[in-house]
Steps between C-alpha positions, in 0.01 A plus 500: 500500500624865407511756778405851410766794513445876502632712250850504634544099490399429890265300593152674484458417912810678589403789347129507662631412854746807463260725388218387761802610783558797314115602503447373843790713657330787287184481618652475897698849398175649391296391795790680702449776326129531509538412887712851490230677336207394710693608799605849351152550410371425842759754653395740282111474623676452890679856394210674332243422750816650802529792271123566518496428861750747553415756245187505751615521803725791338183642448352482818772655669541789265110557531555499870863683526283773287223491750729521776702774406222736333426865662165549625390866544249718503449851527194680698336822350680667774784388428477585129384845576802544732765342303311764201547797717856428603611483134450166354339547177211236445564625149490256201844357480467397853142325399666320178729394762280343770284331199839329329574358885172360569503363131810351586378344868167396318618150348679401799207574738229316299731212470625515905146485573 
């Protein structure tokens, strides 16, 4: 009975058995690989849902650092009148003034509260 041979003269077995390791040992590289992967993308979830979590908290404190730190003050009509007479202009520079601060304190109130 003839035995087979590849293309280079060896017996067609030999070459299969080689190339079945070869394959094999690829596939168990790959699998590493993909291992790699699926752990790098479940770090990056891990790191995105931290980042959140802290981007948060970052929040929170920056709402209440704002809250903590804002100036609170009011002025009576006596006051006013005084302050007036004594040579503080309530002209309109000083009202353009008092408007762009409260605009400014506005957005940290609502969100403090």
């Amino acid at each position: 009975m003839a035995t087979s041979h590849d293309l280079n003269g060896n017996p067609a077995g030999e070459g299969l058995a080689a190339e079945n390791i070869r394959l094999r040992e690829e596939v168990a590289r790959l699998q590493g690989k993909l291992r790699g992967l699926w752990q790098l993308e479940s770090d990056v979830k891990r790191l995105e849902k931290e980042k959140a979590e802290i981007a948060a908290e970052r929040d929170d404190c920056l709402k209440s650092l704002y809250y903590l730190t804002r100036k609170d003050w009011t002025f009576t009509e006596e006051e006013i009148a005084d302050l007036d007479k004594n040579g503080v202009p309530f002209d309109e520079k000083f009202i353009e003034e008092l408007e762009r601060d409260l605009r400014s304190r506005k957005p940290f109130d609502a969100q403090a509260s």
